[in-house]
N, C-alpha and C positions, 0 to 999 in steps of 0.2 A: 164650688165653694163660694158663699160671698163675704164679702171683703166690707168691713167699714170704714172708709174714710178718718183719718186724722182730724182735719180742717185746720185751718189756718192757724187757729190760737196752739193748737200742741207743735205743730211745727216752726210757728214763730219764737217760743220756748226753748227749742232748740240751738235756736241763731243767738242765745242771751250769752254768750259767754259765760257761765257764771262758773265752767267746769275748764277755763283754756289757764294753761300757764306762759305765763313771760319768763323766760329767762335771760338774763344781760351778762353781759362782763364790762363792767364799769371800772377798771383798771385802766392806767395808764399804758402806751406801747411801749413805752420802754421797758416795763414790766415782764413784759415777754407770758404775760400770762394767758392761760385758752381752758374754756370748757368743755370737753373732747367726751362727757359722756352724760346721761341725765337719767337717772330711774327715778319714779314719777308711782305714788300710792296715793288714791284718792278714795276717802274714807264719808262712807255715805251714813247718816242718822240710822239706819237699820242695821248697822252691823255690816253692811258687806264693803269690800274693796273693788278698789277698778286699779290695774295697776298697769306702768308700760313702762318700759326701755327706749333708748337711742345712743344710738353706736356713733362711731364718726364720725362727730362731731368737729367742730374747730371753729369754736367763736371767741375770737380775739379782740383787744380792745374796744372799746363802741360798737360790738356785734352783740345780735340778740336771735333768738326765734322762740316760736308758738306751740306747743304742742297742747292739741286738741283733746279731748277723750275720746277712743272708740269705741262702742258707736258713741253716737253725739247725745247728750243728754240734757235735760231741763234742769236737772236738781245741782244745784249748790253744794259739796262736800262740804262737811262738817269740820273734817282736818287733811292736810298737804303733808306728805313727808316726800321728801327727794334727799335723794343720793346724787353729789355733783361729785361730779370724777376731774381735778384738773390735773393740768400739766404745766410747771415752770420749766422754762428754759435755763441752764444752769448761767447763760450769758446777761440773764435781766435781772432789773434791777430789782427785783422782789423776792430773787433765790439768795441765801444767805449764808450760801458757802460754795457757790458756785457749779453746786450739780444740778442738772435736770432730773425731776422729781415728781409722782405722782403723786397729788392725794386726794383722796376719796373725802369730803367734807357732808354730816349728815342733817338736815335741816328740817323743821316744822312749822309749819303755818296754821295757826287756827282761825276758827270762821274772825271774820269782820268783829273789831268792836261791840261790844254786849249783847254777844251771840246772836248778830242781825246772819244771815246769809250771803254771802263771799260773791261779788260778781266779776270773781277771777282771782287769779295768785301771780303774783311776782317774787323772783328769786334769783339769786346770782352771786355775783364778786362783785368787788370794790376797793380802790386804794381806800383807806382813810386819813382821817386828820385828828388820831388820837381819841376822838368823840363817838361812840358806840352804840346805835340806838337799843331800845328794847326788843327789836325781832330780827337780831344781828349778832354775831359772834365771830372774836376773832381766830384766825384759820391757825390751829397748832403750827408751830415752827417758821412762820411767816409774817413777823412783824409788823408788816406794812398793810397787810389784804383783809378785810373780813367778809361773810358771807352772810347771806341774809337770809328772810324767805318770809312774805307778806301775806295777808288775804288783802285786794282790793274791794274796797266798800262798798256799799249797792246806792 
């Protein structure tokens, strides 16, 4: 059988990030807050989906990670929805009756700015300061936290 070659330029396309998501927990530690879980829909201009899970998680204050698409692709999603699953500890200061508590918070992210193409997504938690941007919402039943979810610009 023979095989044609990629070459550089398709698999340097690959290496662009434009399909990786960040996720943070940008909460304070005494919040006792963690993002224990992340499902991840990545919606392509043709109609199709690329979708993925992660379990066991546990990113607590100033922790973050990456998750990639597989396989790895050139194209840019059109739109991001994740499912962020967390956990308060009912001891911190972000649980507001003192129970530990899961909730599931559901997020979207569209392309970049005047539908340029996305060269990644950012998403997660956050204390705030009362100030709420436009690709943020604050988390049902928790006063203090809101959750977000970006396209990074190209």
């Amino acid at each position: 059988m023979a095989t044609t070659p990629l070459g550089a330029d398709a698999l340097a396309g690959l290496l662009g990030d434009q399909a990786r998501v960040r996720v943070r927990n940008d909460t304070e530690a005494d919040d006792l807050a963690a993002i224990v879980a992340v499902a991840l829909a990545r919606h392509a201009d043709d109609g199709s989906v690329r979708s993925d899970a992660e379990f066991g998680l546990e990113l607590v204050a100033g922790e973050e990670a990456f998750f990639e698409p597989q396989p790895p692709s050139a194209d840019a999603p059109a739109l991001l929805e994740v499912l962020l699953r967390l956990r308060i500890d009912g001891e911190g200061a972000a649980s507001p009756d003192g129970e530990t508590r899961f909730i599931d918070v559901y997020l979207q992210a569209p392309p970049a700015g005047g539908g340029e193409p996305a060269r990644g997504f950012e998403c997660g938690i956050r204390r705030h300061d009362g100030a709420i941007e436009a690709d943020e919402q604050l988390i049902p039943g928790l006063a203090d936290l809101a959750a977000f979810a970006r396209a990074v610009g190209g």
